[in-house]
C-alpha positions in Angstrom: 22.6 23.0 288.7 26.0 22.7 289.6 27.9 22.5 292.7 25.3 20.7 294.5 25.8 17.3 296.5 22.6 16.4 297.6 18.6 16.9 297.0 18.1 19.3 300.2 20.5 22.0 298.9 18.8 21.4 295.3 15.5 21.7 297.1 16.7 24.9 298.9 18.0 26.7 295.7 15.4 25.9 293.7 13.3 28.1 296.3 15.5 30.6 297.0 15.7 31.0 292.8 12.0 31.0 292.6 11.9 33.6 295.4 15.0 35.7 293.3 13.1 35.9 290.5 9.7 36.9 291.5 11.8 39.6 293.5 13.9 40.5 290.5 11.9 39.8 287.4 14.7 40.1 284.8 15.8 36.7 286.6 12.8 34.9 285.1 13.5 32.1 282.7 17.3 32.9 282.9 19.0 29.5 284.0 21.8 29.3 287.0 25.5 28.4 285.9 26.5 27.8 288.9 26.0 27.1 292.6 28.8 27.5 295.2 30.6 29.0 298.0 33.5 31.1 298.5 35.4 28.3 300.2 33.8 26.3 303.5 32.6 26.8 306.9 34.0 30.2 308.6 35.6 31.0 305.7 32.4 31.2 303.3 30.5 33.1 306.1 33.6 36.0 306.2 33.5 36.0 302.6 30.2 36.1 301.8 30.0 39.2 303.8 32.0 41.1 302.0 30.5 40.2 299.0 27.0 41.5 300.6 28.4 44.6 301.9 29.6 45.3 298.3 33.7 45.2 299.7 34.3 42.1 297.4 33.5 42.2 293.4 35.8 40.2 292.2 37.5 36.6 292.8 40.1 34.7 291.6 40.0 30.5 290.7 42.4 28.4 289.0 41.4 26.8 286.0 42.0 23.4 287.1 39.0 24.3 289.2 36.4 23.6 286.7 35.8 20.8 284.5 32.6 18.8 283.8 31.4 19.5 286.6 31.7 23.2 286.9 32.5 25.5 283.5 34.0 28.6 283.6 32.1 31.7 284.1 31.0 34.0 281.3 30.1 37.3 281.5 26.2 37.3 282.1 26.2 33.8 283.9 24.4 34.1 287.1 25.7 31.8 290.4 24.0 31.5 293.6 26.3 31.7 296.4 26.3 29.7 299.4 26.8 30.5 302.8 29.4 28.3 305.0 26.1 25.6 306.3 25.2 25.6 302.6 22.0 27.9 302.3 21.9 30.3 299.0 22.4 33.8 299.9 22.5 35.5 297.3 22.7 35.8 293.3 25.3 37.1 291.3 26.0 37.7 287.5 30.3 37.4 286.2 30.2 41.1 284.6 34.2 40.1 283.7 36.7 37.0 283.3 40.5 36.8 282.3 43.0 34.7 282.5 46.1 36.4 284.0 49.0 35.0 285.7 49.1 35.9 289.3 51.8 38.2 288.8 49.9 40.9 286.3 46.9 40.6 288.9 46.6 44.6 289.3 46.0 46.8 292.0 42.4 47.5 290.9 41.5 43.8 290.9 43.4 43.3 294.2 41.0 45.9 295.3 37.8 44.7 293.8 39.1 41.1 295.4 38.2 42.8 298.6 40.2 40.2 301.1 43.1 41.1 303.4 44.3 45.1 303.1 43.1 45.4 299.5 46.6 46.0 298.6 49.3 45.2 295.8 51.6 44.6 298.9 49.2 42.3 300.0 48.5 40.5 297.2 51.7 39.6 296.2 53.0 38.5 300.1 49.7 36.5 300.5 47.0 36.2 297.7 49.6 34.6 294.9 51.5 32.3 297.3 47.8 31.2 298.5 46.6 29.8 294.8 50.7 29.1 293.9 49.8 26.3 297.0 46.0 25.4 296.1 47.9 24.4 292.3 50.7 22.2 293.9 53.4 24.8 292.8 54.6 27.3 295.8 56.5 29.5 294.3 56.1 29.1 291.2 54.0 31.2 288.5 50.3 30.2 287.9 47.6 31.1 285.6 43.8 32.4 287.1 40.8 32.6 286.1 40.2 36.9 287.3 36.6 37.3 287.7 34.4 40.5 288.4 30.7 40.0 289.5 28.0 42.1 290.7 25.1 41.1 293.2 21.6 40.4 291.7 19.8 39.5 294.5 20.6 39.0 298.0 18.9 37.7 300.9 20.8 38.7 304.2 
């Protein structure tokens, strides 16, 4: 498992797996790619909702985000994702990834990405500035990782 930085979250998603797939039987046997949260604290919690209440299906992460630690998604991985104290929540499985730069995000994705007004507009003033900053270039062009996902499992 990736993601995780100490034995109690490893204990508590190897439960709440165990728990997935006795609830969801095509989960049996598959493995987890990944373990993590959409961002920290507050931040993960607001998120998160939206991802349970079906408003976000998509993210966005720069490359530099993964490494040996974390690979990059493939369509059929499943992740669990965290809450902001660190509990697993839920399951989901990447059903897309491209690489785009943030400029040819489109206005279907921006919706799919389900934060701020779900809008081009938006996503231009505030979305590509936000991972422009996170890469250490405001301002200037940057290539994402675009990825689409669907809930598995869930535990609210």
């Amino acid at each position: 498992m990736t993601g995780l930085n100490n034995d109690l979250s490893e204990s508590s998603v190897r439960a709440f797996w165990s728990r997935a797939g006795a609830r969801v039987p095509a989960l049996a046997g598959r493995p987890i790619a990944d373990v993590f949260s959409f961002g920290g604290g507050e931040m993960a919690d607001r998120l998160l909702r939206l991802v349970l209440d079906g408003v976000k299906t998509a993210t966005a992460a720069l490359p530099m985000d993964f490494g040996p630690q974390r690979s990059i998604p493939r369509p059929g991985d499943l992740s669990v994702v965290l809450d902001g104290s660190g509990r697993p929540r839920c399951v989901i499985e990447t059903t897309e990834l491209r690489r785009l730069a943030a400029s040819a995000v489109d206005a279907a994705f921006v919706l799919d990405y389900g934060e701020g007004d779900r809008t081009l507009e938006w996503w231009r003033a505030k979305g590509a500035p936000y991972y422009a900053r996170l890469a250490g270039r405001p301002g200037e062009e940057v290539e994402l990782l675009c990825e689409r996902f669907r809930v598995v499992y869930a535990e609210r």
